[in-house]
BALOBA-1460 file (C-alpha; in Angstrom, 3 decimals):
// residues 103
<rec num="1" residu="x" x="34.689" y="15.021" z="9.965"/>
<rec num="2" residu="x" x="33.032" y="11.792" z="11.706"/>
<rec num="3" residu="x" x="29.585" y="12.101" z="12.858"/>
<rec num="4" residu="x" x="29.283" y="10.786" z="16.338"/>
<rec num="5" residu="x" x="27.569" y="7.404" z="16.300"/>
<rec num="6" residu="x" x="24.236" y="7.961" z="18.317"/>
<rec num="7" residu="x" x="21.900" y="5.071" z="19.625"/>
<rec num="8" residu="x" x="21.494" y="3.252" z="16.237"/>
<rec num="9" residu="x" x="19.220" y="0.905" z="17.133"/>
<rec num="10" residu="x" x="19.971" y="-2.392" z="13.774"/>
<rec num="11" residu="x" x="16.894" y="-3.929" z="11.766"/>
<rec num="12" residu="x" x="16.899" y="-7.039" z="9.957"/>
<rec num="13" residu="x" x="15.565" y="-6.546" z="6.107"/>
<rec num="14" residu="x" x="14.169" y="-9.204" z="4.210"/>
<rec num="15" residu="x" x="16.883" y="-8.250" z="1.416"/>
<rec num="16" residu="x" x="16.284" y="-11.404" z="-1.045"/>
<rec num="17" residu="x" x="12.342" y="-11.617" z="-0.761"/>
<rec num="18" residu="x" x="11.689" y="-14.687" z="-3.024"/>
<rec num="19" residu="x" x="9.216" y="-13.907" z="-6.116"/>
<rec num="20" residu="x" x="7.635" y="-16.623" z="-6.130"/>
<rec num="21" residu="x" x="5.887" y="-16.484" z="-2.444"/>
<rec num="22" residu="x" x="2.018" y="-15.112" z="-2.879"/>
<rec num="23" residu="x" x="0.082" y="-13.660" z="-0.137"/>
<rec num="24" residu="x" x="-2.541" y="-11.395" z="0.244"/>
<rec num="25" residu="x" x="-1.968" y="-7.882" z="1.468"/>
<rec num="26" residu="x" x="-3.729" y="-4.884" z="3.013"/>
<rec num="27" residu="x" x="-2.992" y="-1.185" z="1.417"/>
<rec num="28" residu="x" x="-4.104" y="1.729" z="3.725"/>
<rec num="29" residu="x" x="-4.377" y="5.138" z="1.486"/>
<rec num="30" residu="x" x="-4.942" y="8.653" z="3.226"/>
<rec num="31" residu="x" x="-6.243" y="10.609" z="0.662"/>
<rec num="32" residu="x" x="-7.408" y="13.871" z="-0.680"/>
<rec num="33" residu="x" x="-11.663" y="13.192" z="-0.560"/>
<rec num="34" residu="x" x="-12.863" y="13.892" z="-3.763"/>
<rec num="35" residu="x" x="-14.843" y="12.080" z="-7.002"/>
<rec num="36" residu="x" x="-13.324" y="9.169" z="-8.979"/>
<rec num="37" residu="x" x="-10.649" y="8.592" z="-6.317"/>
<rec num="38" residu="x" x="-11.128" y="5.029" z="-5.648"/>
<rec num="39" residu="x" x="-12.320" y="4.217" z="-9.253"/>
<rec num="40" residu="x" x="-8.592" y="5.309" z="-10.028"/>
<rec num="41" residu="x" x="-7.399" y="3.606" z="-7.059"/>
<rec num="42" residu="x" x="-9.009" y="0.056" z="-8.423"/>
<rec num="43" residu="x" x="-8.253" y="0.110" z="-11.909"/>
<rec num="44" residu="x" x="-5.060" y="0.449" z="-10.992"/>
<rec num="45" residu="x" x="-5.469" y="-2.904" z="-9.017"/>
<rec num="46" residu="x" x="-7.591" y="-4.570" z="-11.865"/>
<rec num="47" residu="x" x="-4.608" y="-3.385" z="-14.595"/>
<rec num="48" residu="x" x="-2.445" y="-5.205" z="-12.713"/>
<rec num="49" residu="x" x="-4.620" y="-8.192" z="-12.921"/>
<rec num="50" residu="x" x="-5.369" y="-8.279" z="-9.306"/>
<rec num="51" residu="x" x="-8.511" y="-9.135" z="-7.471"/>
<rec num="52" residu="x" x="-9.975" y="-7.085" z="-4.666"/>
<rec num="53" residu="x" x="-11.363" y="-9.467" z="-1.736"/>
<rec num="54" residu="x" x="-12.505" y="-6.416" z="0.302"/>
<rec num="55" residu="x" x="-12.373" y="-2.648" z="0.229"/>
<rec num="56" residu="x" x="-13.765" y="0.315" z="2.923"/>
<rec num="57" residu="x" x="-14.004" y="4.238" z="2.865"/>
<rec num="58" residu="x" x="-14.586" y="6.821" z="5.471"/>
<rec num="59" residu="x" x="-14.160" y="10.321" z="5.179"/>
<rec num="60" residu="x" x="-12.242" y="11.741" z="7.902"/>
<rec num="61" residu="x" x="-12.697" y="15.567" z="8.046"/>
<rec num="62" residu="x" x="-14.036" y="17.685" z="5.067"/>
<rec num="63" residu="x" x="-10.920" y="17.046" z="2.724"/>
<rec num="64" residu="x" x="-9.259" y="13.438" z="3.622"/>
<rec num="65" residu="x" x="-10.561" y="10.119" z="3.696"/>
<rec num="66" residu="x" x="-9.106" y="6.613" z="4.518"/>
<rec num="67" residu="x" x="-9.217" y="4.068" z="2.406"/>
<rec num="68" residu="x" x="-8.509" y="-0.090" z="2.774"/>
<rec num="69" residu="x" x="-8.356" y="-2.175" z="0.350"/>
<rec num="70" residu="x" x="-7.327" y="-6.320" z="0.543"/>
<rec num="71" residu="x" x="-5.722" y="-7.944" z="-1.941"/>
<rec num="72" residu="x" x="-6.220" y="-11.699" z="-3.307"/>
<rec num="73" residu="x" x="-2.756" y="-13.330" z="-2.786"/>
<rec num="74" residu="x" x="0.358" y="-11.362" z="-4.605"/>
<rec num="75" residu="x" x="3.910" y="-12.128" z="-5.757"/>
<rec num="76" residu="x" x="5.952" y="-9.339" z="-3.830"/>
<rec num="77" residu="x" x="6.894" y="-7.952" z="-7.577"/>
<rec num="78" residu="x" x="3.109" y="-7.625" z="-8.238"/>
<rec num="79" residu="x" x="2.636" y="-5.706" z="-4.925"/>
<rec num="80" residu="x" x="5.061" y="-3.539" z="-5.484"/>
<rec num="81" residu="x" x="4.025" y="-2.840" z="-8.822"/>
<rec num="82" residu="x" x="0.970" y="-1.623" z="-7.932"/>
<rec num="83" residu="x" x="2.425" y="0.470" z="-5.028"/>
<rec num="84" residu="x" x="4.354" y="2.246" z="-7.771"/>
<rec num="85" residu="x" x="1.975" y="3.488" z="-9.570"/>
<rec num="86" residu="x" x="-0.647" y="4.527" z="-6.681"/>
<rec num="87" residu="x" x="2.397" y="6.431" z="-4.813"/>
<rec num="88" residu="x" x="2.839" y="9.422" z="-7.762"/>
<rec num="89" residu="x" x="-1.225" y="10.539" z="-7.741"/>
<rec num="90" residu="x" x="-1.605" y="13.873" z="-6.723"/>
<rec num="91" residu="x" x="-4.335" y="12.918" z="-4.118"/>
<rec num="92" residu="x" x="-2.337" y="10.372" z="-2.283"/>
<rec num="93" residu="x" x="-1.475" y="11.574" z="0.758"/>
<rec num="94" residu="x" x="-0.042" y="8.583" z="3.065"/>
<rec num="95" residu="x" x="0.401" y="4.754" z="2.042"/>
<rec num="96" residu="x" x="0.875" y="2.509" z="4.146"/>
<rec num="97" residu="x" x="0.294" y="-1.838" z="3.939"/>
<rec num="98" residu="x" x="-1.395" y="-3.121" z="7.182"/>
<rec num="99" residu="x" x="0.062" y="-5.705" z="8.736"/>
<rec num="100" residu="x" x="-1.773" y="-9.298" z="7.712"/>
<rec num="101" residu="x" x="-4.043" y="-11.312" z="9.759"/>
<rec num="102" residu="x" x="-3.278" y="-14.152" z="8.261"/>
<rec num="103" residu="x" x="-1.244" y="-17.093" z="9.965"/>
């Protein structure tokens, strides 16, 4: 059978993102509040030999909290690296990168 085609609205994808361009990004984590989260969050980010220019944290109800944390510039393998192995802990709820502020 052939599905009908609904309003499919197309996207362009940066398919071929070179390795070699380095910028900094923004991660956004909604997580589970509790001890020793963003210790395990950073060494994460310091294993991968990454620097952390700025970080925040704000609980958000009794059992999730938000936190931000901006990266020194990355190679996009780097990034995604590090997005890999923050996306399997149990207490990560939502990840998300910001968009950058930078020009």
């Amino acid at each position: 059978k052939k599905l009908a085609q609904s309003k499919i609205i197309p996207i362009d994808v940066s398919w071929k993102i070179s390795k070699k361009i380095s910028r900094s990004h923004i991660i956004h984590l909604h997580v589970i509040d509790g001890t020793g989260i963003l210790f395990q969050v950073t060494k994460i980010i310091k294993d991968a030999g990454v620097a952390i220019i700025y970080s925040e944290s704000a609980e958000n109800n009794k059992n999730d909290a938000d936190i931000r944390i901006k990266l020194e510039s990355v190679t996009w393998p780097v990034f995604h690296k590090i997005i890999e192995k923050l996306r399997p802990l149990k207490f990560v709820k939502q990840i998300w990168e910001e968009p950058s502020q930078e020009a």
